[in-house]
DOLO-72009 format. One record per residue (C-alpha): chain; residue in one letter; x, y, z. Coordinates in pm, 1 decimal, decimal comma. Example, Ala and Ser with C-alpha at 12.3 -4.5 7.8 and 13.67 -1.06 7.14 Angstrom:
 kette rest     east    north       up
     A    A   1230,0   -450,0    780,0
     A    S   1367,0   -106,0    714,0
***
This chain:
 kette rest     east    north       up
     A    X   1011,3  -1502,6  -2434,5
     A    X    728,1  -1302,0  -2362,4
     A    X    682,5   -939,2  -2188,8
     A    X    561,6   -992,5  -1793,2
     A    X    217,6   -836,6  -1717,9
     A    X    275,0   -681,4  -1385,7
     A    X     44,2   -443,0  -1182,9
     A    X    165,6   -149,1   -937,9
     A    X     47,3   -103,8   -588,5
     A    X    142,4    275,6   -411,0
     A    X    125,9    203,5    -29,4
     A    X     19,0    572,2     94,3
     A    X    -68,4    770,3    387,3
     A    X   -282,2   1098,8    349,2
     A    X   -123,7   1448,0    287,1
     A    X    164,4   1276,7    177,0
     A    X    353,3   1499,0    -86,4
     A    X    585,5   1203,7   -214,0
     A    X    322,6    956,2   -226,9
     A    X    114,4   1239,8   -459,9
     A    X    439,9   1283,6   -612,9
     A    X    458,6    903,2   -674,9
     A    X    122,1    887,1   -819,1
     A    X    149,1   1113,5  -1061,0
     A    X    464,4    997,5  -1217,0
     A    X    305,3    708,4  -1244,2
     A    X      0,9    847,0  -1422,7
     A    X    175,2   1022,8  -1680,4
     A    X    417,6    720,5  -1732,1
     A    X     95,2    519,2  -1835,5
     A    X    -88,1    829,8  -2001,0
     A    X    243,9    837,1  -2219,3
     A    X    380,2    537,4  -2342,2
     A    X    175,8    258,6  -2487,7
     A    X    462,0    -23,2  -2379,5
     A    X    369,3     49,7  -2042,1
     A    X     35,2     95,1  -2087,7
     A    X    -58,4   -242,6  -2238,9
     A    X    178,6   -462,4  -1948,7
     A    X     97,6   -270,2  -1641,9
     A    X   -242,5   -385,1  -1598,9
     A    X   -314,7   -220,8  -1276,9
     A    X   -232,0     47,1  -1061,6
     A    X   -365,5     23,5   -704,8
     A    X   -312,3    284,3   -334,0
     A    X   -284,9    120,1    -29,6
     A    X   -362,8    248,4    310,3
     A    X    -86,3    225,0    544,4
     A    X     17,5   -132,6    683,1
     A    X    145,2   -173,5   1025,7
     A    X    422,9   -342,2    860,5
     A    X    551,1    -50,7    715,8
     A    X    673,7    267,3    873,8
     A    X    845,3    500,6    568,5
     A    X    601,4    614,4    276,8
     A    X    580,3    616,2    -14,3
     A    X    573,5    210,6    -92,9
     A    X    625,2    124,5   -420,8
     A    X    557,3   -236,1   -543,7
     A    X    565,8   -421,3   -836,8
     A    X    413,3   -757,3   -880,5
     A    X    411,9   -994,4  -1110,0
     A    X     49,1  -1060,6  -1264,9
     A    X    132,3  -1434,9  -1369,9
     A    X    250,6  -1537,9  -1014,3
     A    X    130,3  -1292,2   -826,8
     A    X    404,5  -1292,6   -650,6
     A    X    579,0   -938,9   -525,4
     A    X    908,2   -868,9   -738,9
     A    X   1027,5   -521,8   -649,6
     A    X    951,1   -297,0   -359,3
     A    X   1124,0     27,7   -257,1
     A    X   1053,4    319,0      4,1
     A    X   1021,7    686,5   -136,7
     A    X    964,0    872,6   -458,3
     A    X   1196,0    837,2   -711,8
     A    X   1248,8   1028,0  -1029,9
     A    X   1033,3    931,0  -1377,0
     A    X   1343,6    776,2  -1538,7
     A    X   1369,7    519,1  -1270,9
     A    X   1012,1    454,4  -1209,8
     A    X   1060,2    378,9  -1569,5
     A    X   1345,2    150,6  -1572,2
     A    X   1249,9    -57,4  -1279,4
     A    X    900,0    -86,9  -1451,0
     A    X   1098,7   -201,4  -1802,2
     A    X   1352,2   -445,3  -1596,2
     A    X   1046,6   -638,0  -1467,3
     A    X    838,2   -653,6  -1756,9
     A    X   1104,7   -768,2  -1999,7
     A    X   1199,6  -1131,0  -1910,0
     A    X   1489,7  -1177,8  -1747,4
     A    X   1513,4   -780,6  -1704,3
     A    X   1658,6   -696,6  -2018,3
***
């Protein structure tokens, strides 16, 4: 089985220190490692949504389906930014 290609959305809100946080452990995931590089095709920021209330968002979709497979609230650490990217690019998350 083949890698997913999956693209990122960041749902923000201005002078937000996470969400910058998020952003840029993002960027240097991508500016660093080729894997990720050549299955995340895209990396989007959102405005605020009434629909959610807590910021950052972090979402994952899958490109094929387009259909949203991960989502979490907050800034999280490089390592799993990393590993959350990896479990949905690699089929069946291995």
């Amino acid at each position: 089985m083949k890698p997913n290609k999956v693209s990122i959305t960041i749902i923000s809100i201005p002078d937000c220190p996470p969400c910058d946080k998020l952003k840029i452990i993002i960027d240097d995931l991508l500016a660093n490692n080729k894997f990720l590089k050549k299955y995340v095709t895209e990396v989007s920021i959102k405005r605020f949504s009434k629909k959610h209330n807590e910021f950052p968002v972090f979402q994952i979709y899958n490109n094929e389906t387009g259909n949203l497979v991960y989502e979490v609230i907050g800034c999280y650490g490089q390592a799993t930014v990393f590993w959350k990217l990896i479990k949905w690019i690699m089929p069946n998350g291995k």
